[in-house]
C-alpha positions in Angstrom: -27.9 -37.4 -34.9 -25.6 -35.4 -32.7 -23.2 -36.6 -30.7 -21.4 -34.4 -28.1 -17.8 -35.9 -27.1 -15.2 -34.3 -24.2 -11.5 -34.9 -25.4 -8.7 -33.7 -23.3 -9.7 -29.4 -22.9 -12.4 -30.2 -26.0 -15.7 -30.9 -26.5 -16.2 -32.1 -29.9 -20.0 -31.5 -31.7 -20.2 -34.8 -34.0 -22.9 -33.4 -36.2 -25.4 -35.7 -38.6 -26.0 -35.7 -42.4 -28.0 -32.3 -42.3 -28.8 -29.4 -40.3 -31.9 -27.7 -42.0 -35.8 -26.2 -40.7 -36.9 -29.8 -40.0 -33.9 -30.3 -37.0 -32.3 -27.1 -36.6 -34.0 -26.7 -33.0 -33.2 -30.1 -31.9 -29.5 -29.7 -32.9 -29.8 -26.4 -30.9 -31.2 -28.1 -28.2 -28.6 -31.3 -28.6 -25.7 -28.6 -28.4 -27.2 -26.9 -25.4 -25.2 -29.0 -22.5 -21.9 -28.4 -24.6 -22.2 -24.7 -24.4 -23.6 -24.5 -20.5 -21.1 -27.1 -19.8 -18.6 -24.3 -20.1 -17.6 -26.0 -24.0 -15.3 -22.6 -24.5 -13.1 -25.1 -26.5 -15.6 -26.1 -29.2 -15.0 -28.2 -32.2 -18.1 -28.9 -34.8 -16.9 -32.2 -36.9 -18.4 -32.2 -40.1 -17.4 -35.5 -41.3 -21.3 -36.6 -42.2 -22.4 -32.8 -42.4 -23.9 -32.9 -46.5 -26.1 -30.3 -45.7 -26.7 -27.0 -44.4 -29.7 -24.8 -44.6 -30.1 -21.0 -43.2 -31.5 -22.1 -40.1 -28.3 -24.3 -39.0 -26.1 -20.9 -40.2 -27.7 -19.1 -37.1 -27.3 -21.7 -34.9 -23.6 -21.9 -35.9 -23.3 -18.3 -35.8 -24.9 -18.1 -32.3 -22.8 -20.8 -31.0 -19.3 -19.0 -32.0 -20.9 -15.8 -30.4 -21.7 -17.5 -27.3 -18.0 -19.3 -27.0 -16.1 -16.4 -28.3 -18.1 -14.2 -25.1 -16.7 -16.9 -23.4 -13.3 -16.4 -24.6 -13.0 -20.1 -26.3 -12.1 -21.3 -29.4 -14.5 -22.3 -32.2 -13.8 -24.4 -35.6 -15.6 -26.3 -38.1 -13.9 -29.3 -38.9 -13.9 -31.8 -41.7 -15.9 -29.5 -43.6 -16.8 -31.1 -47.6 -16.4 -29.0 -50.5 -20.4 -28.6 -50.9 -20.7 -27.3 -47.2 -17.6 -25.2 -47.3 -19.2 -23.5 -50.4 -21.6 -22.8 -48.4 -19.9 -21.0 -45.6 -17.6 -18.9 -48.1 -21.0 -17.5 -49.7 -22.8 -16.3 -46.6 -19.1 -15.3 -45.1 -18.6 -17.4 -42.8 -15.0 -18.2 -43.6 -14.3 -14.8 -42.6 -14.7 -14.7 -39.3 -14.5 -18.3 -38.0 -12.2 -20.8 -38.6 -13.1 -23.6 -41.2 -11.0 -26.6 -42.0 -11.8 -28.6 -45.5 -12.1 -32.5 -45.7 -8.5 -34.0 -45.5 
């Protein structure tokens, strides 16, 4: 389950356990207010993320676009090693920032 939470200039995306085919376009959907909202200060915790399929990728990557259009700042936080894996495979730690599990 997603939960969206405003903190000081941020809006935080709290995400669930997975983002794969079977809820990728409800997480889009879920994200939706964060990004129209004005959200050019996003944050994607992590903490519960344990999976990540293809489909969640482009919904990632299509977020940063639209914040970074916006001129905001975008980060994966709390990110564990499986996920992270993950993201340095498909490139993703190239061109967004990504912050590892404390």
């Amino acid at each position: 389950m997603t939960q969206i939470i405003k903190e000081g200039g941020k809006t935080i995306i709290k995400t669930g356990a997975r983002i794969d085919t079977m809820n990728a376009s409800q997480f889009e959907q879920d994200i939706q207010p964060a990004l129209a909202d004005g959200g050019v200060n996003l944050e994607m915790d992590c903490t519960d993320l344990t999976y990540i399929a293809s489909s969640g990728l482009r919904i990632i990557q299509k977020t940063m676009r639209v914040v970074m259009q916006q001129k905001g700042e975008f980060k994966m936080v709390n990110v564990s090693p499986e996920v992270y894996k993950v993201l340095a495979m498909t490139g993703f730690t190239k061109f967004m920032k990504v912050e590892k599990k404390a």
